[in-house]
C-alpha positions in Angstrom: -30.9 11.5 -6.7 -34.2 10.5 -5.0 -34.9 12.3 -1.5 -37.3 12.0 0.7 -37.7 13.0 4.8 -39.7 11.0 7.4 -40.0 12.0 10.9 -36.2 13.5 10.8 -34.7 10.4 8.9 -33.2 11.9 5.4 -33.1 9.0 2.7 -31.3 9.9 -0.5 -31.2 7.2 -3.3 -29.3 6.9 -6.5 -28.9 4.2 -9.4 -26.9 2.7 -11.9 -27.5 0.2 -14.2 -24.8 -2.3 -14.6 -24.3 -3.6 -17.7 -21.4 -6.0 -17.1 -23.8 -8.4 -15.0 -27.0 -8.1 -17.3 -27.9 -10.2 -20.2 -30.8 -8.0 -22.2 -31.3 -11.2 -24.2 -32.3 -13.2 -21.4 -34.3 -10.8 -19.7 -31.5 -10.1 -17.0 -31.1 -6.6 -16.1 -29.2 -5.7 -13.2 -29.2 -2.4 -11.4 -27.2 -0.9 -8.3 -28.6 1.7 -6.1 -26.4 3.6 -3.1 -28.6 4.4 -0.1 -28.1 7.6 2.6 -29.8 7.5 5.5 -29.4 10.6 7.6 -30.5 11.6 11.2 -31.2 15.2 11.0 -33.4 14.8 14.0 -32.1 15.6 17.8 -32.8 11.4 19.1 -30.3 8.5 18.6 -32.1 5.8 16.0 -31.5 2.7 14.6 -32.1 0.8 11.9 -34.3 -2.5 12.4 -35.7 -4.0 9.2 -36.3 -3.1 5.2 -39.2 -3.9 3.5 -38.7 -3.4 -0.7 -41.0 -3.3 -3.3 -39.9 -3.7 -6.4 -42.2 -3.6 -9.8 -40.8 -3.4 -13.6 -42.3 -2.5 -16.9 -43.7 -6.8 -17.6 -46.3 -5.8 -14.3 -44.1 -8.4 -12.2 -44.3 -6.6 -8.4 -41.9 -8.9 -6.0 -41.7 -7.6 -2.0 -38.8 -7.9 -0.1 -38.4 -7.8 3.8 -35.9 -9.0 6.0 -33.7 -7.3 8.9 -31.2 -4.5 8.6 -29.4 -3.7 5.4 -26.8 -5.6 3.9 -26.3 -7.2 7.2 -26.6 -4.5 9.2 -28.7 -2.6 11.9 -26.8 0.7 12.0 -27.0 3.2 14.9 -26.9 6.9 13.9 -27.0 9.6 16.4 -28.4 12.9 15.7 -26.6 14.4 12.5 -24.4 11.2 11.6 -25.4 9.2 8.4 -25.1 5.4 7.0 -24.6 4.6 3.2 -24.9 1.6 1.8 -24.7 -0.1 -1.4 -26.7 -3.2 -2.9 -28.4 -4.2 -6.4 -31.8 -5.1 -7.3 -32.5 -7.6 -10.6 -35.4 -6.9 -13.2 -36.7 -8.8 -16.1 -37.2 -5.2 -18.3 -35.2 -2.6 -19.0 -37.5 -0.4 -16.9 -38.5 -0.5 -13.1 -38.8 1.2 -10.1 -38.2 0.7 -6.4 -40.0 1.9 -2.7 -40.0 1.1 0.7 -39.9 1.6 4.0 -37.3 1.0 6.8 -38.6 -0.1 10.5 -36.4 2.3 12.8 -36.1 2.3 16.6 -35.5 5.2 19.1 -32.9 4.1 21.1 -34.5 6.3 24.4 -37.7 5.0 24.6 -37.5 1.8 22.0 -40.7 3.3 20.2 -40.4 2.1 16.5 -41.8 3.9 13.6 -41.5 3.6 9.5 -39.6 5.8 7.3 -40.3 6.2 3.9 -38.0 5.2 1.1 -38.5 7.4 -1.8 -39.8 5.6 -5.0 -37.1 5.7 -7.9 -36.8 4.5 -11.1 -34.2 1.8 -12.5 -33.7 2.4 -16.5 -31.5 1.0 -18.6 -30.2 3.0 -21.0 -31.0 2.6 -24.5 -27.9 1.9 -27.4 -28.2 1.3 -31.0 -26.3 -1.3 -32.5 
């Protein structure tokens, strides 16, 4: 699991390839990831927008950006967590993620970033 901690906001990533929905032959490779966000900070937050950016091992870099996360803009007060899961697609076996999420202090409405950690999206390897 990927971890990384901006400005009191704990974001823990981890990944799993999913072989039921990929099609190696075509390029297809389809990956999961499960995202914890934690306030570990003493200020209510929430969650505004995502920004994504996703690269595998062809050099294809695609950006994604859009509000919340999976349809949501969660509120966490200090010490409570959101988790969420959602999927990511690739055209190689290998990739990695990063990001940032646009957060909002709910006392004063100032908005700041917080890092995503990069991590990497493999598919595992089987011989025939």
């Amino acid at each position: 699991m990927d971890t990384l901690i901006t400005k009191d906001i704990r974001i823990s990533v981890e990944t799993f390839y999913k072989p039921e929905y990929s099609n190696p032959i075509e390029g297809k490779y389809i990956f999961a990831y499960r995202v914890l966000i934690e306030n570990i900070g003493s200020e209510t937050v929430q969650l505004l927008r995502r920004h994504w950016i996703i690269s595998d091992s062809t050099g294809v870099i695609r950006e994604v950006e859009g509000e919340g996360v999976i349809g949501q803009k969660p509120v966490l007060n200090p010490g409570e967590s959101h988790q969420y899961i959602s999927w990511s697609n690739l055209s190689s076996e290998l990739g990695t993620m990063h990001g940032t999420y646009l957060m909002k202090k709910l006392v004063n409405h100032a908005e700041f970033k917080v890092d995503i950690p990069r991590f990497s999206l493999l598919a595992p390897y089987k011989l025939n």
